[in-house]
C-alpha positions as CSV (number, residue, x, y, z in Angstrom):
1,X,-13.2,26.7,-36.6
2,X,-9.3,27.3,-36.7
3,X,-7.5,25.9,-39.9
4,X,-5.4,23.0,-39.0
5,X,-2.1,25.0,-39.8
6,X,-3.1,27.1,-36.9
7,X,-2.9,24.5,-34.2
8,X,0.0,24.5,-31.7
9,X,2.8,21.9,-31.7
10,X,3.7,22.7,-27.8
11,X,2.4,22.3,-24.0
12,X,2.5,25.7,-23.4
13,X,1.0,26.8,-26.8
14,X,-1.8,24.4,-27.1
15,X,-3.1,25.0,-23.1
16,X,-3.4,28.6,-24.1
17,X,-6.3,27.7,-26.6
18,X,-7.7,26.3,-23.4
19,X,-8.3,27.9,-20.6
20,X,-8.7,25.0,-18.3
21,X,-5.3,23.7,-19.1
22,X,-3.0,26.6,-18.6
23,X,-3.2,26.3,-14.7
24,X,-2.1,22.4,-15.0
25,X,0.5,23.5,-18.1
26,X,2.3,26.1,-15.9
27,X,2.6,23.9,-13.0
28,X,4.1,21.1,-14.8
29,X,6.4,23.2,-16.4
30,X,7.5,24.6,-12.9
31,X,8.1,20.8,-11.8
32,X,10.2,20.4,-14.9
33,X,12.2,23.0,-13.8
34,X,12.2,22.0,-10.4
35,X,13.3,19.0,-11.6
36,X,16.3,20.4,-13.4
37,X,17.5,22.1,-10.6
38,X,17.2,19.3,-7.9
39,X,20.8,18.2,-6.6
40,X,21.4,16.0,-4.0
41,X,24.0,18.3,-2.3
42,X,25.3,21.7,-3.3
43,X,28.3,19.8,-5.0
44,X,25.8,17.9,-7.3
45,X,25.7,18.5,-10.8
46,X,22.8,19.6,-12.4
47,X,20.6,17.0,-14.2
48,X,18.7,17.4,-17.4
49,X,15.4,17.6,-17.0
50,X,13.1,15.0,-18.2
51,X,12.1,15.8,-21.3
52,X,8.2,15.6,-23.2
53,X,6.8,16.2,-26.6
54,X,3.7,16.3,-28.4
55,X,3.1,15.1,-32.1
56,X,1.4,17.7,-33.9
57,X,-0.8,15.2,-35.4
58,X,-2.0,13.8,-31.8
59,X,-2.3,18.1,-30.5
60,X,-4.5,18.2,-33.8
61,X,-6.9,15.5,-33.0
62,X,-6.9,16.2,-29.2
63,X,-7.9,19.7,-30.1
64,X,-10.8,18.6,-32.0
65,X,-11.8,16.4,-29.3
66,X,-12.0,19.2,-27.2
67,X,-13.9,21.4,-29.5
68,X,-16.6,18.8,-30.6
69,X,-17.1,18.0,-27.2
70,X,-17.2,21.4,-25.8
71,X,-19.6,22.0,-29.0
72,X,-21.8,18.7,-27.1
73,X,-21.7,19.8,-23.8
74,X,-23.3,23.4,-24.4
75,X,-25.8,22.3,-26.7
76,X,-26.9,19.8,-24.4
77,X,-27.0,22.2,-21.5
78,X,-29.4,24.2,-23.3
79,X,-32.3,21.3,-23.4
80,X,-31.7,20.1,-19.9
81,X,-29.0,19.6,-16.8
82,X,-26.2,17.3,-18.0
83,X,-26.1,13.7,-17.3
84,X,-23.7,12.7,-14.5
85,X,-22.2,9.7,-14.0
86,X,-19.3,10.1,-12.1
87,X,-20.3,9.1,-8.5
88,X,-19.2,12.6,-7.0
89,X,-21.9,14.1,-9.3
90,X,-24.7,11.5,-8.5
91,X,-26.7,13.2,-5.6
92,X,-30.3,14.6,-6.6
93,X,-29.2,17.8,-5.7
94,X,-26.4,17.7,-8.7
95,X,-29.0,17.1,-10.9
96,X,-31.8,19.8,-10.3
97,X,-28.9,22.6,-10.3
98,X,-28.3,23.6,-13.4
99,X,-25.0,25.7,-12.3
100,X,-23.5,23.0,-10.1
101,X,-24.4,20.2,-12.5
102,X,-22.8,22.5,-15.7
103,X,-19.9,22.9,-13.9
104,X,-19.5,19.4,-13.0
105,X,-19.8,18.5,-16.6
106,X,-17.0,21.6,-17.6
107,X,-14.6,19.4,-14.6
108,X,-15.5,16.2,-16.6
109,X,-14.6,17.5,-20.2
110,X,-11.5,19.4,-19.0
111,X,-10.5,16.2,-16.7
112,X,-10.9,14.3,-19.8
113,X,-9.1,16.7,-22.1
114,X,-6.2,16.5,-19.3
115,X,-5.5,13.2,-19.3
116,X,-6.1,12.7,-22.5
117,X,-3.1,15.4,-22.9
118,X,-0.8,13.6,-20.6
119,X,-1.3,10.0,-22.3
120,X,-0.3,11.7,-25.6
121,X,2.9,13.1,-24.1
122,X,6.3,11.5,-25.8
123,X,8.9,11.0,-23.3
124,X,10.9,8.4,-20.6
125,X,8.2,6.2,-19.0
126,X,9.3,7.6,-15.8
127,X,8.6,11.2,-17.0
128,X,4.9,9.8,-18.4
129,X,4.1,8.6,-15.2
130,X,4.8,11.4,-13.2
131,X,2.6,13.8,-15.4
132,X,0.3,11.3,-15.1
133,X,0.5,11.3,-11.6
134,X,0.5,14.8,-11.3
135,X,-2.6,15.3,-13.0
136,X,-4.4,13.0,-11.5
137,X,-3.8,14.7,-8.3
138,X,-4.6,18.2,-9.4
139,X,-7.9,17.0,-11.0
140,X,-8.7,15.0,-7.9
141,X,-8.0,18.3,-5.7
142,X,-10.0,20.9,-8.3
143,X,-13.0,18.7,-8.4
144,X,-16.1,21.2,-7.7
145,X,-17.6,18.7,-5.4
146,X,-14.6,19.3,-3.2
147,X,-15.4,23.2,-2.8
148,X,-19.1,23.9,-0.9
149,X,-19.7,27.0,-3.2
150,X,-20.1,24.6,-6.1
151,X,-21.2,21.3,-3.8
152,X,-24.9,20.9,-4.7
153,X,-25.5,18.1,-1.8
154,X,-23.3,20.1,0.9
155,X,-25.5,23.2,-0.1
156,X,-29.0,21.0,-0.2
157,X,-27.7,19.5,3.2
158,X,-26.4,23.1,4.8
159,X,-30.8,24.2,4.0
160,X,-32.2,20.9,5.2
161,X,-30.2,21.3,8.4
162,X,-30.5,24.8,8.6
163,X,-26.7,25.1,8.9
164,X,-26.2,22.1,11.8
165,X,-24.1,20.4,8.9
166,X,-21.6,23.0,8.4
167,X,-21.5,24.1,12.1
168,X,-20.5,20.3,12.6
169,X,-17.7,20.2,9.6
170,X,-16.8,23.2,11.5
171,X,-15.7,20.8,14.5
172,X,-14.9,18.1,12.6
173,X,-12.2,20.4,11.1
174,X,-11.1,21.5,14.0
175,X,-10.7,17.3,15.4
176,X,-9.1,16.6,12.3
177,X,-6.7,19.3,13.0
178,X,-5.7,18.6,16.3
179,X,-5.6,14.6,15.7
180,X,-3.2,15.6,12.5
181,X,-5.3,13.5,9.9
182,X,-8.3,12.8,8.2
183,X,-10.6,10.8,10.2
184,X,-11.8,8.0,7.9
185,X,-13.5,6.1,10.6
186,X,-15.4,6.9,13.7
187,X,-12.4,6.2,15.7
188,X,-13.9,6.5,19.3
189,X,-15.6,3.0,18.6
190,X,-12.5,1.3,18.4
191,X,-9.9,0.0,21.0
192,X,-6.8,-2.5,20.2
193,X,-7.2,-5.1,22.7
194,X,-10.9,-4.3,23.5
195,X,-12.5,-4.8,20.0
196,X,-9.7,-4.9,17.5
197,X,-6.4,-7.5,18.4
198,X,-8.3,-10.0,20.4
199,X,-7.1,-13.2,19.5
200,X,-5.9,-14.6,22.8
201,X,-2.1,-15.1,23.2
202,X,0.9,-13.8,25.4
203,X,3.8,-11.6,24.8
204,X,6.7,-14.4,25.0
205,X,9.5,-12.5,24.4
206,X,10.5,-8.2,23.7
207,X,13.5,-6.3,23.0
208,X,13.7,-2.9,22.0
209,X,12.7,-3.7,18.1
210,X,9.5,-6.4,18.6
211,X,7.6,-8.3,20.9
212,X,6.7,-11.6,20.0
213,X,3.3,-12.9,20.5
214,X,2.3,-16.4,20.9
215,X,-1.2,-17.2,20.6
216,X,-3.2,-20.1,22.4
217,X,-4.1,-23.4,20.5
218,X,-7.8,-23.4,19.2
219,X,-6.9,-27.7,18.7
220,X,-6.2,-30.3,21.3
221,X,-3.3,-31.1,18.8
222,X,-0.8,-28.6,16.5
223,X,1.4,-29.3,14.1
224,X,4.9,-29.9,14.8
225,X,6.4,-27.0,12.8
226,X,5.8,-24.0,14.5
227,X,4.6,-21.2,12.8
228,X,5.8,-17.5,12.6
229,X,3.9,-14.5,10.8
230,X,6.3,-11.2,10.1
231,X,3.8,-8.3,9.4
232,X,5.1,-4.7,8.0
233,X,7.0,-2.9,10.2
234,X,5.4,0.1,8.2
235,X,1.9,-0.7,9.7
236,X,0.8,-2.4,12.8
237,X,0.5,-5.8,12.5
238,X,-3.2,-6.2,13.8
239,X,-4.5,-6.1,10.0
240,X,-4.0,-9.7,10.5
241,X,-6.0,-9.7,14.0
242,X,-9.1,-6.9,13.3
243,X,-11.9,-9.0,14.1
244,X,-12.4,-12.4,15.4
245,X,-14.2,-13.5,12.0
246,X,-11.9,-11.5,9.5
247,X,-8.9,-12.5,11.6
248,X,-6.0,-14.4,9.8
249,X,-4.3,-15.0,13.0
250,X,-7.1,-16.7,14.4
251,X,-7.8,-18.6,11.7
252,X,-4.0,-19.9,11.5
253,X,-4.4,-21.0,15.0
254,X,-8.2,-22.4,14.8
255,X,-6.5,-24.8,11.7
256,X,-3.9,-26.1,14.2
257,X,-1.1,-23.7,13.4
258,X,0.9,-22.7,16.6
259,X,1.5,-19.4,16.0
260,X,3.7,-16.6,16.6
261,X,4.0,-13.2,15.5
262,X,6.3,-10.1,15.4
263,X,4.7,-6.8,16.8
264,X,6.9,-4.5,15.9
265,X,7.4,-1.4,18.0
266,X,6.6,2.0,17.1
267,X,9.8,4.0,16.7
268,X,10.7,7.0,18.9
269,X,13.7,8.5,18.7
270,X,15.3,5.8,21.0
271,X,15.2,3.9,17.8
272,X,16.2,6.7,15.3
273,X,19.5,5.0,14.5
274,X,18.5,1.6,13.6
275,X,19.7,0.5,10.4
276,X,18.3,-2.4,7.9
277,X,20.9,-4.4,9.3
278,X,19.1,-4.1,12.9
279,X,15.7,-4.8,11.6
280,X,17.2,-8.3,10.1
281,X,19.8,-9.7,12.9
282,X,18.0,-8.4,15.9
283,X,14.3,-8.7,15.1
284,X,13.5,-11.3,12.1
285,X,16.8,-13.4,12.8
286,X,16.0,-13.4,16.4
287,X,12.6,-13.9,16.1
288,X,13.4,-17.1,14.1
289,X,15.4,-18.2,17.0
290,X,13.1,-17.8,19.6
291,X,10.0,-19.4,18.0
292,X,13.0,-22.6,17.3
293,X,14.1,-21.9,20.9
294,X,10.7,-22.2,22.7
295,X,9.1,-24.7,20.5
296,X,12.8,-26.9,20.1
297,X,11.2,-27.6,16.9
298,X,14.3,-27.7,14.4
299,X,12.0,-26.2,11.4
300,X,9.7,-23.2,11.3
301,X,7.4,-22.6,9.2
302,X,7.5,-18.2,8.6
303,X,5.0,-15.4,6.4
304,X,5.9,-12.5,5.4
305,X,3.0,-9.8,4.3
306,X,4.1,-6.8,1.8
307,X,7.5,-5.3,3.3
308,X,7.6,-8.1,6.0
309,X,8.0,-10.6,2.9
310,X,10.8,-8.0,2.0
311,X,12.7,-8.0,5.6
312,X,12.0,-12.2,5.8
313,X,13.3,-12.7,2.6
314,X,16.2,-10.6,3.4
315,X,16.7,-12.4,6.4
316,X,17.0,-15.8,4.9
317,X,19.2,-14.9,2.8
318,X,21.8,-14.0,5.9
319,X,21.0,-17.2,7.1
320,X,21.8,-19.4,4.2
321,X,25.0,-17.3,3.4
322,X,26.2,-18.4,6.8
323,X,25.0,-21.9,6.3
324,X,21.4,-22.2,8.0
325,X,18.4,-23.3,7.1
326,X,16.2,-23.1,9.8
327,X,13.0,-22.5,7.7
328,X,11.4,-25.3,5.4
329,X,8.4,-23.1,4.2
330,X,8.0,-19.9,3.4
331,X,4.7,-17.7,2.8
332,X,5.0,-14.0,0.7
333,X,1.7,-11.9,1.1
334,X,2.0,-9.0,-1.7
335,X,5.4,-9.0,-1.0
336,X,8.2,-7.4,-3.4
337,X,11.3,-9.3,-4.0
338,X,12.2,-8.2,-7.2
339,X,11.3,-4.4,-7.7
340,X,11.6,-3.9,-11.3
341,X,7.9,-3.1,-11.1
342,X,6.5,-0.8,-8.6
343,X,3.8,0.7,-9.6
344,X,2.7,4.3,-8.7
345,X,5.3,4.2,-5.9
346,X,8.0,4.4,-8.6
347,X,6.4,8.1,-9.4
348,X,8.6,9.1,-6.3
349,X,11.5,6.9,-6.6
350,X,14.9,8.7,-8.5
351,X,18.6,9.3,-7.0
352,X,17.6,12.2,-6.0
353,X,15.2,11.5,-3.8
354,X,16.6,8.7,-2.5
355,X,20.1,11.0,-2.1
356,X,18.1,13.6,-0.2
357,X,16.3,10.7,1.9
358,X,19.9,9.9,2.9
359,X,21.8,13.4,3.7
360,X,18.3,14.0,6.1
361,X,18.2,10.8,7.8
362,X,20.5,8.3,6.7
363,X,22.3,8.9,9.9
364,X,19.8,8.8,12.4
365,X,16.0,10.2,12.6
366,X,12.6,9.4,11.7
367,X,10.0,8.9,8.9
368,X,6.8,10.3,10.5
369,X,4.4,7.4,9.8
370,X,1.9,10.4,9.6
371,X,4.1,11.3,6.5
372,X,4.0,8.0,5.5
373,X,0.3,7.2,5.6
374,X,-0.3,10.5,3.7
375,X,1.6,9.5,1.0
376,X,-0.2,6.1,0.6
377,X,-3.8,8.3,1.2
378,X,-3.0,10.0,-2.4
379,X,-1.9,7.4,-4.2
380,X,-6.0,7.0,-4.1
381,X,-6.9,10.8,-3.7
382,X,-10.6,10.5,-4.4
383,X,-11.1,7.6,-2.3
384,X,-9.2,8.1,0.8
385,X,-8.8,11.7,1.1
386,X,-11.5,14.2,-0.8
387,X,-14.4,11.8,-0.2
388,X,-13.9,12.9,3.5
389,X,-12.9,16.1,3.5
390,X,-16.4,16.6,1.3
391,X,-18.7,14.2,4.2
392,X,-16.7,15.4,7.2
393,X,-15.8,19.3,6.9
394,X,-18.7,20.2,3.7
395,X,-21.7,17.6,5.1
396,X,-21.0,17.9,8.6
397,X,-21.0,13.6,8.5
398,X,-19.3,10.8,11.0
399,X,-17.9,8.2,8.9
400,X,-19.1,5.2,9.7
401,X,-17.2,2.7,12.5
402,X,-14.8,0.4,10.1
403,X,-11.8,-1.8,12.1
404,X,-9.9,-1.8,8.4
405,X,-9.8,2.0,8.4
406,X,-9.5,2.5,11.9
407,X,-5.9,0.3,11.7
408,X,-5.1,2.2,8.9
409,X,-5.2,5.9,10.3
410,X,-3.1,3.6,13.2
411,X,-0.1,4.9,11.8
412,X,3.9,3.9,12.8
413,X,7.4,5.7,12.0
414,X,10.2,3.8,10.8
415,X,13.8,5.0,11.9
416,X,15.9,7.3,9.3
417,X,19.0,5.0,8.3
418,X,16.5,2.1,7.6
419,X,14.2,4.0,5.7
420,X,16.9,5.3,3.7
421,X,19.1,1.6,2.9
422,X,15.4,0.5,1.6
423,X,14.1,3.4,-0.5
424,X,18.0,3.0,-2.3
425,X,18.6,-0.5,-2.1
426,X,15.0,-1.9,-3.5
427,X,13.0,1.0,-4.7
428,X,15.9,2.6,-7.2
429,X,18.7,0.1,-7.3
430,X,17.0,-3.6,-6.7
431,X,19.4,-4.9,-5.2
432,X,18.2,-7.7,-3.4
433,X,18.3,-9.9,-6.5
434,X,21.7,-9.2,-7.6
435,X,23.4,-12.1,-5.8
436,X,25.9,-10.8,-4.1
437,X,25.2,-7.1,-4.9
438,X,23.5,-6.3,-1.0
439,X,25.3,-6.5,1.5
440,X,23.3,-7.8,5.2
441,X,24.4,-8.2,7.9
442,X,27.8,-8.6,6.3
443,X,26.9,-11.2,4.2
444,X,26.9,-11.0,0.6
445,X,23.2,-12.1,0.0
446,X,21.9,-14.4,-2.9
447,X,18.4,-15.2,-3.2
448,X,19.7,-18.3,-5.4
449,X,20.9,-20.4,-2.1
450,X,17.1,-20.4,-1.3
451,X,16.0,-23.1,-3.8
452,X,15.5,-25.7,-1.1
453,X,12.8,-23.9,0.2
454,X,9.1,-24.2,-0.8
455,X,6.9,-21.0,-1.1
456,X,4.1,-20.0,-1.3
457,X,3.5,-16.6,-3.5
458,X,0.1,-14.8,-3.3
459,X,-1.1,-11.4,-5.5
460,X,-4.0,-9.3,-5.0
461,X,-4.9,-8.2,-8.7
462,X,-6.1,-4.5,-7.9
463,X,-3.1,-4.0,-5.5
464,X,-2.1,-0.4,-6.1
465,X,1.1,-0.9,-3.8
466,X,2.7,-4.1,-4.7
467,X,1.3,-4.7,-7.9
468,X,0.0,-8.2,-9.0
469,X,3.1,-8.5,-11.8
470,X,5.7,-7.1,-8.7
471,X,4.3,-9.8,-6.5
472,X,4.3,-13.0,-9.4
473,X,8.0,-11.1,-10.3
474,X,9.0,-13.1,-6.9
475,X,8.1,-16.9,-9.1
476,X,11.2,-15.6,-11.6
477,X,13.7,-15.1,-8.9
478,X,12.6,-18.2,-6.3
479,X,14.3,-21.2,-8.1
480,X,12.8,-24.0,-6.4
481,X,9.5,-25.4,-5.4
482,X,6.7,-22.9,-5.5
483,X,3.1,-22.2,-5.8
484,X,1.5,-18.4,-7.0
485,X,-1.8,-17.4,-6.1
486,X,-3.8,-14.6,-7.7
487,X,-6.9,-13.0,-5.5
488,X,-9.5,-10.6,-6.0
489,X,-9.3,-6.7,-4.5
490,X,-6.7,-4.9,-3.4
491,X,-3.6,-4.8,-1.1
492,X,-5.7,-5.4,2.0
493,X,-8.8,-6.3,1.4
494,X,-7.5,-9.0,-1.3
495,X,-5.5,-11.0,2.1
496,X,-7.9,-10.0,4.6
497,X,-10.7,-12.7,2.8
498,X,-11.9,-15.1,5.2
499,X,-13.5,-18.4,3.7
500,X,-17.2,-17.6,5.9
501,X,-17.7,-14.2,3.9
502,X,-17.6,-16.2,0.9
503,X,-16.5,-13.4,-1.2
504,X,-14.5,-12.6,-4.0
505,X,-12.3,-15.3,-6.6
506,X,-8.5,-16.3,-6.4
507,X,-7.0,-17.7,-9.7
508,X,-4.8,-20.8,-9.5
509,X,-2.6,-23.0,-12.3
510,X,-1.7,-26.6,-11.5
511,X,0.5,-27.2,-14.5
512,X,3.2,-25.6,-13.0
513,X,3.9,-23.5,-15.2
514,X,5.4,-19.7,-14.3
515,X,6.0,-18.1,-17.7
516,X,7.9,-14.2,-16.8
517,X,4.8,-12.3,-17.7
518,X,1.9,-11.9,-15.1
519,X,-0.3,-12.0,-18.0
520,X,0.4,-15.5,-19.9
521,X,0.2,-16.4,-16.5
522,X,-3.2,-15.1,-15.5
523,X,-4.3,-16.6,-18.9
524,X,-3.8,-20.2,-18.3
525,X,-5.2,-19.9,-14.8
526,X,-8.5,-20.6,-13.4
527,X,-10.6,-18.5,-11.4
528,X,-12.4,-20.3,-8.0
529,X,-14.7,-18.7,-6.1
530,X,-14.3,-17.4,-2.4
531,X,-10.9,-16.9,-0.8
532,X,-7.9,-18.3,-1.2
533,X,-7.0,-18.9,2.8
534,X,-8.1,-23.2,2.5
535,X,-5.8,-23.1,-0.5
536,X,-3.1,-22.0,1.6
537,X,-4.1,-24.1,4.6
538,X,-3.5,-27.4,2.8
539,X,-0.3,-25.7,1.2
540,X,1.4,-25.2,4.5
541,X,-0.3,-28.5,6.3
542,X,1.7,-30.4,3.9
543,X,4.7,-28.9,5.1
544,X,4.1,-28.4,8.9
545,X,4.5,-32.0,9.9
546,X,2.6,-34.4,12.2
547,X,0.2,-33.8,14.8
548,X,1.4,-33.1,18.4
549,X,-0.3,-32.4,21.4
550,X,-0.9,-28.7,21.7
551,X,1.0,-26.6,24.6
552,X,-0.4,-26.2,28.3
553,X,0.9,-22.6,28.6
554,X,3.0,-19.8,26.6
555,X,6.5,-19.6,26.4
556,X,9.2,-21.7,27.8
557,X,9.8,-21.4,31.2
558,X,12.3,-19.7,32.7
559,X,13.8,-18.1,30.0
560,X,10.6,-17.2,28.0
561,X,8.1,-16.8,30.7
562,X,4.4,-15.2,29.4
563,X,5.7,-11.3,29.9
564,X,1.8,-9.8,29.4
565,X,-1.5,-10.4,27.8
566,X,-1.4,-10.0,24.0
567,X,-1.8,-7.6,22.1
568,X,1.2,-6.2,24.2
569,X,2.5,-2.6,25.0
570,X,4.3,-2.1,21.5
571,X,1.1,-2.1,19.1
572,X,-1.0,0.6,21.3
573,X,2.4,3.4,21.1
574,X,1.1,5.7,19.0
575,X,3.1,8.0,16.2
């Protein structure tokens, strides 16, 4: 054993003792310098680069670590295979090869030792997370399970077949390659219109930004408030319409809810010059007015789920600077508002980024959702992208049929100057809850002028994209009358949670309490089983007015005559 004076105070120093580690230490260190040099432009100065360190005393007892575990590991290995936990490693065939199951156990230690590493880093929290980041990905990618030399079940599956599984990753590599991603879902099974998006309805209205659905009363009577659901414009908005008994829409409408909804259209580059400012005036504005317009109802009711809650938000604010009010209740689905906490997103977010985001599109172009839906894919790397590159290309497997992964391989592009006023405007500067700091629509917007209007605020706890303190951050900036709503799961699966599955908790407080932090929050909560959706029904049918008879037909003839079945032309354009 080294003497303790002997042990290294520095990245590069200390990942020389270990082997493992160099590969990971050089590539950061490149970053760091990639980092330095980044400018926005040619004229930009150069930045310091983020800056780590590493107590001596913390390299010291990480180094130990290593070695006593190492010390474990080997000694172990000589009485039998390792134990495996980690569900990548779980197959029988791990476990009866002692090569493949040692070197799974080497990943584990090294991963450990890794991120172990990175957590003991000194720096910026910024600079923290994107080491962590980084690593994560690198370990994710190195995994041997990923590599079929070191696969035990690919290998075990390759002999069973007698090599029918890798002649069949073979084509579903070649698939893959020219459908330009992943498949995650046996996509064949699924058709919007056919089997996914079948909640009956009409496309009422369409310019060159949306097509607005209405959908046809489940009641003999609705309520008198109109109701108006403004999905992503990042995603298609048939999350909310996958099947008829996991369908929000159809549930909205079965509780006597006449309902509308924006179907935004996939951008070509006819659209690569919209701006923020387009997205607000001529599609959520004007959506407003048209759901007010057919129903003469002098209220809506509106939603807005994760950047949708962004752009509605955004939207009412225009509105109320010019002196409207034509929504009493508003619903956020993991929406940010405030975006003092991201999450992993923020890994990506700086001004220099956001400046390069700008000189390449701010004028006009697109943001491939192919891109786009990559860069979600990684923010769960082991997950949504090497679990099927190991069952499709190593085991030769179809994933199974699934609508929730079908819609989310569905990708959409979003055009260049609106991509680029978001990324600077919420991501890095926040803006939207500086009164008077954004500028919509040429109005100076304040979020304050909103605190007539009652809202409803729901959270998914596990939400890896709008994290559950990001969505409660909303509670701090509404001023008025509002209600939060934790649930269960993540970003999709925590909303998509229909009462007849009976699954999963959502938290509630009746006290009315909204301390800033999520967590004195979540502690004076209480947990109910199943899903929050008949919490939110009585919410909104206390605000949605009296019974009325429900409509004959779609629209509002002649000026909003039913144009074509839903799910319309706009949602089936493809990337």
């Amino acid at each position: 054993m080294p003497k303790q004076q002997a042990f290294t105070t520095s990245w590069a120093d200390f990942a020389k003792g270990l082997p493992a580690l160099q590969g990971v230490a050089d590539a950061w260190m490149q970053a760091m310098q990639q980092l330095r040099n980044m400018t926005a432009d040619t004229q930009a100065t150069h930045a310091e680069a983020p800056q780590l360190r590493f107590a001596p005393e913390k390299l010291v007892r990480l180094q130990q670590e290593y070695v006593n575990d190492a010390t474990e590991l080997w000694n172990q290995s000589l009485r039998a295979n390792p134990m495996l936990k980690d569900r990548r490693f779980s197959g029988a065939a791990w476990a009866n090869n002692p090569l493949a199951s040692h070197a799974a156990a080497v990943y584990m230690l090294n991963a450990r030792a890794l991120m172990n590493l990175a957590e003991a880093a000194e720096g910026d929290a910024k600079t923290k997370n994107r080491l962590r980041f980084a690593v994560e990905q690198w370990l994710a990618a190195s995994a041997p399970s990923n590599f079929l030399a070191f696969n035990a079940d690919a290998q075990q599956k390759a002999i069973d077949t007698q090599g029918q599984s890798l002649a069949q990753g073979v084509k579903n590599l070649l698939h893959d390659m020219r459908q330009g991603h992943v498949s995650m879902t046996d996509e064949s099974v699924f058709e919007v219109g056919r089997n996914v998006a079948t909640t009956e309805g009409a496309v009422v209205f369409e310019n060159e930004l949306f097509q607005l659905i209405e959908y046809k009363p489940l009641t003999a009577k609705v309520r008198e408030r109109p109701f108006l659901l403004v999905p992503p414009c990042i995603n298609k908005y048939y999350i909310l319409d996958l099947q008829p008994e996991n369908s929000f829409i159809r549930y909205a409408v079965s509780q006597g809810f006449r309902t509308f909804v924006v179907s935004w259209r996939n951008p070509d580059q006819s659209l690569a010059h919209k701006s923020w400012d387009d997205y607000i005036e001529d599609a959520a504005i004007k959506s407003i007015y048209t759901v007010q317009d057919i129903t003469g109802a002098k209220q809506i009711n509106a939603l807005g789920f994760c950047v949708g809650g962004t752009i509605l938000m955004a939207a009412l604010a225009v509105l109320a600077a010019r002196g409207e009010k034509p929504v009493a209740a508003v619903t956020l689905l993991t929406a940010l508002v405030d975006f003092t906490d991201t999450g992993v997103l923020d890994v990506f977010i700086d001004e220099n980024f956001v400046r390069f985001r700008e000189m390449q599109m701010g004028q006009g172009g697109l943001m491939s959702g192919k891109d786009l839906a990559a860069t979600f894919s990684f923010l769960r790397p082991n997950d949504l992208v090497w679990n099927y590159v190991v069952g499709n290309y190593l085991k030769g497997e179809t994933p199974p049929p699934f609508d929730l992964l079908y819609w989310n391989s569905d990708s959409t592009n979003l055009p260049g100057p609106w991509y680029a006023w978001y990324l600077r405007n919420t991501y890095l500067e926040n803006n939207l809850v500086k009164p008077g700091k954004a500028v919509v629509c040429g109005e100076k917007i304040d979020l304050r002028k909103l605190d007539d209007i009652p809202f409803y605020i729901y959270g998914s706890r596990e939400d890896h994209i709008v994290p559950i303190g990001g969505a409660y951050a909303s509670t701090q900036v509404i001023a008025g009358k509002k209600r939060f709503v934790m649930g269960a799961s993540g970003h999709i699966a925590g909303v998509i949670n229909p009462p007849v599955a009976n699954k999963r908790s959502h938290w509630v407080r009746e006290d009315g309490k909204f301390p800033k932090d999520v967590n004195q929050w979540i502690a004076g909560a209480t947990e109910i089983p199943g899903s929050w959706w008949e919490d939110w029904t009585g919410w909104l049918k206390s605000h949605a007015g009296k019974l009325i008879a429900a409509p004959k037909g779609y629209g509002k003839r002649p000026k909003y005559p039913a144009i074509e079945p839903a799910p319309g032309r706009y949602v089936k354009a493809q990337a």
